[in-house]
N, CA and C atoms as a LAMMPS dump frame, in Angstrom:
ITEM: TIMESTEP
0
ITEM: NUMBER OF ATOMS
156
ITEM: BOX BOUNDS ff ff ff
-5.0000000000000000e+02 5.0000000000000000e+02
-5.0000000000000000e+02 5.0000000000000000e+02
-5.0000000000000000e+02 5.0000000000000000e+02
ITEM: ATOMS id mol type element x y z
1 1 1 N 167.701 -136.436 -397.863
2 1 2 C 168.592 -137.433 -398.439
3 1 3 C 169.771 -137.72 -397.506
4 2 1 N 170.23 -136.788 -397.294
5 2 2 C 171.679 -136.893 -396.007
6 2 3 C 171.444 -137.775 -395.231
7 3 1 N 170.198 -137.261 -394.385
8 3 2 C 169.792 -138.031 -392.93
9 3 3 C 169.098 -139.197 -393.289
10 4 1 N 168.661 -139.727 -394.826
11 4 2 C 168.429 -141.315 -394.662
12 4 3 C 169.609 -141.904 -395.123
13 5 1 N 170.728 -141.464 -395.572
14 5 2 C 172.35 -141.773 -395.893
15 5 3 C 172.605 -141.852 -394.33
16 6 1 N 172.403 -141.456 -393.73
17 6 2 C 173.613 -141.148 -392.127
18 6 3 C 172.534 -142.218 -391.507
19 7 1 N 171.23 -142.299 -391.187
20 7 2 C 170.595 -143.319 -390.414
21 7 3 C 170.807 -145.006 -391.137
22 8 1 N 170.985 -144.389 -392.263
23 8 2 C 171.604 -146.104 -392.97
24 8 3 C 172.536 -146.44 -392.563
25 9 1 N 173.985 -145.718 -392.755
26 9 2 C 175.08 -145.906 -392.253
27 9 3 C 175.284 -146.123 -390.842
28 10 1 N 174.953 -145.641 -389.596
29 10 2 C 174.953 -145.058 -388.636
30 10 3 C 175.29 -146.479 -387.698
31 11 1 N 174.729 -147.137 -388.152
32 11 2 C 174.523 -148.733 -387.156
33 11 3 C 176.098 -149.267 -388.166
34 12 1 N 176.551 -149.051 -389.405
35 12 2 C 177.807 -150.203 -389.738
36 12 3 C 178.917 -149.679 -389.269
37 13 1 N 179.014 -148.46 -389.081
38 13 2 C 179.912 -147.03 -389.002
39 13 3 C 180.046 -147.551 -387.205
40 14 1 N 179.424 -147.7 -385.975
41 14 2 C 179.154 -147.938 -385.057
42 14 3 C 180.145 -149.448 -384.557
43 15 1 N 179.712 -150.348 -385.62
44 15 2 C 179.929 -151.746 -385.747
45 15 3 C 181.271 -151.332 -385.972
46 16 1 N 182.229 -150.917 -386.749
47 16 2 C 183.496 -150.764 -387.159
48 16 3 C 184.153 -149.945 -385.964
49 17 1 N 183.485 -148.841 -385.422
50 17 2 C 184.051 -148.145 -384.089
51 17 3 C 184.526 -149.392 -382.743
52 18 1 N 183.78 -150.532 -382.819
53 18 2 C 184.035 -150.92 -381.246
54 18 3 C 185.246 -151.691 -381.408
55 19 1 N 186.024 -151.955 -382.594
56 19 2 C 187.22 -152.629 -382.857
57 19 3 C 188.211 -152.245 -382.377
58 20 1 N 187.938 -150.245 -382.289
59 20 2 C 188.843 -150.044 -381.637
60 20 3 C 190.799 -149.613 -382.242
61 21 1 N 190.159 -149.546 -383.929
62 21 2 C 191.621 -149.142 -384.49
63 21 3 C 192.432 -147.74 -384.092
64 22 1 N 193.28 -147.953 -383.859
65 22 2 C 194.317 -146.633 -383.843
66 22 3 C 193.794 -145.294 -384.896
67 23 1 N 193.828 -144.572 -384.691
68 23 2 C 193.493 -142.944 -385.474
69 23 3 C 194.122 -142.679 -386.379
70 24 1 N 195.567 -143.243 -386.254
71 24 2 C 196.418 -142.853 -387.703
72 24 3 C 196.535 -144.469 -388.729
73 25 1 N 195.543 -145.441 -388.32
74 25 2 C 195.557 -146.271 -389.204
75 25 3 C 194.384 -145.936 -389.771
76 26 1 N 193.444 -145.729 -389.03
77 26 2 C 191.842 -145.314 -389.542
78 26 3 C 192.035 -143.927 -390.682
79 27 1 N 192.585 -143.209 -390.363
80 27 2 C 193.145 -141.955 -391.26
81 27 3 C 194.214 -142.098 -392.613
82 28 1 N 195.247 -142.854 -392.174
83 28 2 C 196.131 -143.061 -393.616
84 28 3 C 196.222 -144.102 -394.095
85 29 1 N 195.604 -145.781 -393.314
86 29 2 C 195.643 -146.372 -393.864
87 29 3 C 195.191 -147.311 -395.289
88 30 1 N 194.473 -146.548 -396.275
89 30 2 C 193.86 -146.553 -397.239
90 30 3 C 194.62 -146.084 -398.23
91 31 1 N 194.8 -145.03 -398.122
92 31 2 C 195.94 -144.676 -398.67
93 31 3 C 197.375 -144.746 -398.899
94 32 1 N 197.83 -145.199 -397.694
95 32 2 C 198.854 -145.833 -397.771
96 32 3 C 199.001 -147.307 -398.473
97 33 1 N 197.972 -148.158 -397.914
98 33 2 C 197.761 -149.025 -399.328
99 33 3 C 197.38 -148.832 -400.614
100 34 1 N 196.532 -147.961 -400.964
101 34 2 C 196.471 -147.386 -402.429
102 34 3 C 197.611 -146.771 -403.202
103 35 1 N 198.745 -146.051 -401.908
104 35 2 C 200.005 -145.461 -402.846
105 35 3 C 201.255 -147.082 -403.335
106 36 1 N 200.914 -147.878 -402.503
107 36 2 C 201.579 -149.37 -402.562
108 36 3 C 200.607 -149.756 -403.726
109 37 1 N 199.622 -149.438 -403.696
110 37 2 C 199.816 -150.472 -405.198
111 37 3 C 199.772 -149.532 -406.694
112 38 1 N 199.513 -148.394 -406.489
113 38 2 C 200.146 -147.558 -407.335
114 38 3 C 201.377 -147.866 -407.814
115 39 1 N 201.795 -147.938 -406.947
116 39 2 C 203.465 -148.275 -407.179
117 39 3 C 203.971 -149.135 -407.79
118 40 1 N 203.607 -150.485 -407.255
119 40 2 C 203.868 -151.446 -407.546
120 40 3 C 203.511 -151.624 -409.161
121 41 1 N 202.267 -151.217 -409.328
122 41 2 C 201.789 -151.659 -411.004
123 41 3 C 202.649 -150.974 -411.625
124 42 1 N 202.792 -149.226 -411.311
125 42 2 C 203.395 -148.326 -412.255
126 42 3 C 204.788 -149.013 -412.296
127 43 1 N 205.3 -149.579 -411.259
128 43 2 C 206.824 -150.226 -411.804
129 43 3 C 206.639 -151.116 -412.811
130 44 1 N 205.453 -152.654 -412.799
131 44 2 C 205.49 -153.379 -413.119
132 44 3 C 205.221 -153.095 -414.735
133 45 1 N 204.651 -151.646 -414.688
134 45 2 C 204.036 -151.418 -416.298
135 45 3 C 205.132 -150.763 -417.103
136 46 1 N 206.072 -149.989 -416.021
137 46 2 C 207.259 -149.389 -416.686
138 46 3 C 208.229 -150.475 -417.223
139 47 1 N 208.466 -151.61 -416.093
140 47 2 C 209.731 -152.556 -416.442
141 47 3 C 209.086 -153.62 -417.788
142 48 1 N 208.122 -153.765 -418.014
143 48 2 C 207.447 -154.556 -419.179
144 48 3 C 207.676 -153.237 -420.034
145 49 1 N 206.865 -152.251 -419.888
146 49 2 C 207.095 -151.561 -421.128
147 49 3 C 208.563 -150.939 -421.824
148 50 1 N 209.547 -151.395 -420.94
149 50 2 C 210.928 -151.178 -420.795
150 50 3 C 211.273 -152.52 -421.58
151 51 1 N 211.147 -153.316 -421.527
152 51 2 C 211.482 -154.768 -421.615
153 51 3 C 211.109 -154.795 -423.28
154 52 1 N 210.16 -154.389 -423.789
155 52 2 C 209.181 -154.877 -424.915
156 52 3 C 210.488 -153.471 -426.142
């Protein structure tokens, strides 16, 4: 199962390497957008539920 997961992947995973992103965008940048919109909603749900 692994190795027909990794030979599937193997060619898009490849395709995304020759772009050439920086290591600490490839590493935190997902997360760093996921904690931004965490954020953002949990404010937006606090100041409505503040409001009401």
């Amino acid at each position: 199962m692994g190795s027909q997961l990794t030979a599937l992947l193997k060619p898009l995973a490849d395709w995304f390497a020759q772009f050439g992103m920086p290591e600490p965008i490839v590493h935190w940048g997902h997360p760093v957008m996921m904690g931004i919109v965490v954020f953002v909603m949990g404010s937006t749900a606090a100041y409505m539920g503040w409001k009401i």
